[in-house]
C-alpha positions as CSV (number, residue, x, y, z in Angstrom):
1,X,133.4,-6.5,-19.7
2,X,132.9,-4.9,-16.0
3,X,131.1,-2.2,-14.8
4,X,132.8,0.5,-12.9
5,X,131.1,3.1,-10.8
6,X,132.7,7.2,-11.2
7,X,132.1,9.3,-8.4
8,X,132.9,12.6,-8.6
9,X,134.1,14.7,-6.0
10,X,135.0,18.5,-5.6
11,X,135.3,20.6,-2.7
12,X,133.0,22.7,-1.4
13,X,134.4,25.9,-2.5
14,X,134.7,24.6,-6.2
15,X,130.6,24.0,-6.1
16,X,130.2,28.0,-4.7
17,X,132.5,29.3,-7.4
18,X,130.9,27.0,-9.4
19,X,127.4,28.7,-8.7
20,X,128.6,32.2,-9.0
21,X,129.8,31.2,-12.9
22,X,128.0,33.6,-15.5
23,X,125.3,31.8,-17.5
24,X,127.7,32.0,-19.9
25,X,130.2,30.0,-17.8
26,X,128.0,27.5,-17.1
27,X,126.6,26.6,-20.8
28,X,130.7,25.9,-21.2
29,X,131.7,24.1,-18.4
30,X,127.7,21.8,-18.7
31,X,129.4,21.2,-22.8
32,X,132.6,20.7,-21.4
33,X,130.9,17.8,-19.2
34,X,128.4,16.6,-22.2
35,X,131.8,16.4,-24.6
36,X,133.4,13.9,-22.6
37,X,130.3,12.0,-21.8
38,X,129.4,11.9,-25.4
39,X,132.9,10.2,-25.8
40,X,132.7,7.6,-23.6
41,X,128.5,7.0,-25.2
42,X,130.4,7.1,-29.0
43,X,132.4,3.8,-27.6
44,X,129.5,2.3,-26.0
45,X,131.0,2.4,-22.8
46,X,127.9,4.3,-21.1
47,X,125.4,3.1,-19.0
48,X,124.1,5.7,-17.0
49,X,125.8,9.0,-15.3
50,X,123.6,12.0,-13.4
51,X,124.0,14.9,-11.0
52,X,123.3,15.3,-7.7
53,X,121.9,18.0,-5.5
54,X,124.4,19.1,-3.0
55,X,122.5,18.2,-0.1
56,X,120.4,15.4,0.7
57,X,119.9,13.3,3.6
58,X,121.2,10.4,5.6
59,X,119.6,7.5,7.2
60,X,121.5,5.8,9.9
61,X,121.4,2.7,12.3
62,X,118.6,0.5,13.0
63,X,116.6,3.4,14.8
64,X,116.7,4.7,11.1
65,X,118.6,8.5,12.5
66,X,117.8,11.0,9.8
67,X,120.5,13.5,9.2
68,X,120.7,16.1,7.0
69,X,123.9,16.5,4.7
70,X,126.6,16.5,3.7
71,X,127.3,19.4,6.0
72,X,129.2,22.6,4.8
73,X,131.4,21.7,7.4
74,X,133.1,19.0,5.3
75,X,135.5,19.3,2.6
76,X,134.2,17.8,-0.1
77,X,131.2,16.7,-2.0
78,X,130.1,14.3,-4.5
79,X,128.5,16.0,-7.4
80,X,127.7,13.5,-9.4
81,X,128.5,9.8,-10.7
82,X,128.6,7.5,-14.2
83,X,128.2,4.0,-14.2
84,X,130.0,2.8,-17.5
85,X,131.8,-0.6,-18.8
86,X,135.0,-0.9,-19.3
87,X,137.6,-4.6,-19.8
88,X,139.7,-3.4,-16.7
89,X,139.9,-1.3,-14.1
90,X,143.3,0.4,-15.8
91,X,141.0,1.2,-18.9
92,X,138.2,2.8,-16.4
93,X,141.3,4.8,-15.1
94,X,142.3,5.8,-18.9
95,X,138.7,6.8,-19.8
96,X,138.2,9.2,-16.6
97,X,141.4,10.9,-17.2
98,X,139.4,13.3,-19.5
99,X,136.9,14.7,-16.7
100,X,136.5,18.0,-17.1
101,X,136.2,18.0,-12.5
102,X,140.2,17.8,-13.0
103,X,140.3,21.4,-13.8
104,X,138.9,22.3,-10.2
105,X,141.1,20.0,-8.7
106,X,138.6,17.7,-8.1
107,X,138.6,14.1,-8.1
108,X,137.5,10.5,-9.7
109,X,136.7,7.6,-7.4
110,X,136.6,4.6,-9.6
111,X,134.5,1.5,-8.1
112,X,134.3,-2.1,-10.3
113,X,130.7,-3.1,-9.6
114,X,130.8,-6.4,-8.1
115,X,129.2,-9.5,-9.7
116,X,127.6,-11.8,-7.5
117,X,125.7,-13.8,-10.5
């Protein structure tokens, strides 16, 4: 079995509608997230998956340059990521299709984790 690496992506304007949702909102669209997550656990496909703070910081170069980011001028962001196993990269495809990010448009980058051993 290989590991795959989910990043998830959404534009900035999905993460500040996302933070105006009602508390409400965002207790559904958190179970929406867990429901799927659970799914993939049930098969023991998970490894590991966690959000991410929208900003953050880059280090750069061998000065080590310290940026701060991502900036709101870009597009998108990366919320968050799951590192899970799965027997092919067409089955990692298969299990993201039920991400709930799809509904804002958002998107799936699917990695296979190299193995070096």
């Amino acid at each position: 079995m290989n590991k795959y690496l989910f990043s998830f992506w959404n534009s900035i304007p999905s993460e500040d509608a996302f933070a105006n949702l009602s508390p409400e909102d965002i207790q559904a669209e958190i179970q929406k997230w867990n429901n799927w997550i659970g799914g993939i656990a049930a098969q023991g496909k998970l490894i590991a998956t966690e959000a991410l703070h929208p900003t953050g910081k880059t280090v750069s170069g061998s000065n080590h340059v310290i940026t701060d980011g991502p900036f709101t001028e870009g597009k998108e962001i990366i919320g968050g990521f799951m590192l899970l196993a799965a027997d092919s990269i067409d089955e990692a495809v298969e299990l993201s299709k039920g991400c709930p990010i799809y509904e804002s448009e958002g998107r799936v980058e699917i990695r296979q984790i190299q193995n070096f051993a």
